[in-house]
C-alpha angles and dihedrals in degrees: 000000000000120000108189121186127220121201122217126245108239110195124202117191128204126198106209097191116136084354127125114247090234093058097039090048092046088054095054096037082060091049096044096056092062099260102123089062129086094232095053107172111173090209094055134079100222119213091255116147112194125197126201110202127190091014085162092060091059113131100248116173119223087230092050092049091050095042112045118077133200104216107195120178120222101194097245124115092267099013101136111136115204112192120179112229088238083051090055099044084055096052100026113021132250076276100081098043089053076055106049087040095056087035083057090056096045118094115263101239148098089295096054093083099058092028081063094044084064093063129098125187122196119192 
């Protein structure tokens, strides 16, 4: 006699129009990490899925896209990538840097891997 319990999959949805990115990937970094659920456990990924609707209508500052800069390390003497935020909405989407900005406010341990899976991003 087996009992096997399914959870089930919660999902909070977050409409980023005329929000700061900041704000609106705080929002979902909290969300992701289980504490907006009852049954918050800080050593557990929790079944939360969280949607991020209208990313293309966040409030980005012209001043914010040409000043903030993704650094990446190739592992080569003198392999530091610099890329522009403006740079990486053209070749990635406004997509990618809602991402890296929620993946920066997630823990860095063994649960950041499926709390990021989670997450769903919608220009």
């Amino acid at each position: 006699m087996s009992t096997t319990t399914q959870e089930k999959t919660d999902t909070y949805t977050i409409d980023a129009t005329d929000r700061t990115l900041g704000r609106v990937a705080s929002e979902a970094a909290h969300a992701l990490l289980g504490k907006r659920s009852a049954q918050y456990a800080k050593n557990r990924a929790h079944p939360i899925t969280v949607v991020v609707e209208n990313a293309n209508k966040l409030h980005l500052t012209t001043r914010r896209k040409q000043g903030k800069v993704y650094t990446r390390y190739t592992g080569y003497p003198g392999g530091l990538r610099e890329t522009r935020m403006d740079e990486m909405i053209e070749k990635r989407g406004i997509e990618e840097v809602v991402r890296k900005t929620i993946d920066g406010m997630i823990p860095r341990n063994k649960l950041r891997a499926p709390r990021m899976k989670n997450l769903v991003v919608k220009a």
